[in-house]
N, C-alpha and C positions, 0 to 999 in steps of 0.2 A: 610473452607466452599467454595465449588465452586460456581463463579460468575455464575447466570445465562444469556443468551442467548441472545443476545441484537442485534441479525441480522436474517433478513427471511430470506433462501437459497434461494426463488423464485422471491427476487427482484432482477427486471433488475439491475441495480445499480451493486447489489454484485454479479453479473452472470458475467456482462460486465468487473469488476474486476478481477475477478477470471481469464475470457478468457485472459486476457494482463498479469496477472503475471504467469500463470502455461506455459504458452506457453515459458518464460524466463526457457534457461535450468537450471537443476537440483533444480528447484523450489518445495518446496510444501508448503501447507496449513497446519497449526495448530490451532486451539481454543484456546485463553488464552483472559481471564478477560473477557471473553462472549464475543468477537470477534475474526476477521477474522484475522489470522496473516501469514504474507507469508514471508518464510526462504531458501537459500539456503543451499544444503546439503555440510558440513564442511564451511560452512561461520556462516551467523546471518540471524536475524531478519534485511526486510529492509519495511516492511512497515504493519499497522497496520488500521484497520476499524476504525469508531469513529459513532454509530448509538446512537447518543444522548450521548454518554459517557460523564456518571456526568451531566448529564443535558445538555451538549455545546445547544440544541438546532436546532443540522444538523445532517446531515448526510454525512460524508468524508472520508477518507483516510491520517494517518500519514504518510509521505513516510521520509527516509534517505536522508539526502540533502548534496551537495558538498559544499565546503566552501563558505558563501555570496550566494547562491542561493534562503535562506529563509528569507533574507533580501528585496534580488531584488524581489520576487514573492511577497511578503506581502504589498511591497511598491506598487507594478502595479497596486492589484485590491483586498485590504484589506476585499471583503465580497468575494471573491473567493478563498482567500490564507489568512493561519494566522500561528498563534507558536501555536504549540499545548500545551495542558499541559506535563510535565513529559521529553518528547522527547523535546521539545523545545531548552531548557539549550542545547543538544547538536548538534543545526543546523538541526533536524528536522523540514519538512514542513505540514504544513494540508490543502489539497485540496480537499475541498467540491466537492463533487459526487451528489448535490442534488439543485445545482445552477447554469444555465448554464457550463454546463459541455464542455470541450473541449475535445474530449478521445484523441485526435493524443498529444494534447499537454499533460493530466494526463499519457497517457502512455510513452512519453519521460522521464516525472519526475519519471515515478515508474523504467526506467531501468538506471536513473541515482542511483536511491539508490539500485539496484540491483548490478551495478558495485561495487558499496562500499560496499556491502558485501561477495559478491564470493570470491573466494579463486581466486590466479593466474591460476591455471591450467583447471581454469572453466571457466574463464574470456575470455581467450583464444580460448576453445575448439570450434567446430564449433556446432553451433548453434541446439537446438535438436529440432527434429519433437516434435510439441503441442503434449501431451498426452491427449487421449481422456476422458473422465470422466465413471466413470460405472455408470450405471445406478441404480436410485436410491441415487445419491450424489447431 
């Protein structure tokens, strides 16, 4: 049974989202467990929506995290950062999108777990022009 749909495409939140991870080259978007999940092409998954998922009660962003990054961020400001569930165990971070948001600092975190997931040759390449969205998305 598919999960249903647990994000508006028209909230700022998951626009603003969108805008900082697609613009990461070879980036896209997928829907899994009725949210937002964003992968690079021959790498993984590095970071996933969280629009009340199970209840948490927010609305955020799982991101891939470098080693001790979801310790140090948890420790700073425990109602802005936490473990999420599932990802947690392995050093994923959860940064609430719906609580004083800082986007320079959530988008540093999303291209840290963007590094962790690219492949070398992507890691590398230079930088791709943002792709534009069609309309209608």
């Amino acid at each position: 049974m598919a999960h249903p749909r647990k994000y508006d495409d028209s909230d700022p939140a998951i626009l603003k989202l969108r805008e900082i991870c697609l613009a990461l080259p070879e980036v896209f978007e997928k829907e899994a467990w009725g949210e937002c999940t964003f992968r690079v092409t021959g790498g993984s998954m590095f970071a996933m929506t969280d629009n009340n998922h199970h209840g948490s009660g927010h609305q955020a962003v799982w991101v891939k995290a470098p080693a001790m990054v979801q310790e140090i961020l948890v420790n700073s400001d425990p109602k802005r950062f936490f473990v999420p569930p599932y990802m947690g165990k392995q050093g994923w971070v959860g940064v609430r999108i719906d609580y004083k948001v800082k986007w320079d600092q959530t988008a540093a975190i999303l291209k840290d777990g963007y590094l962790l997931s690219a492949p070398k040759k992507v890691r590398v390449a230079k930088p791709a022009t943002p792709r534009r969205k069609k309309a209608g998305l």
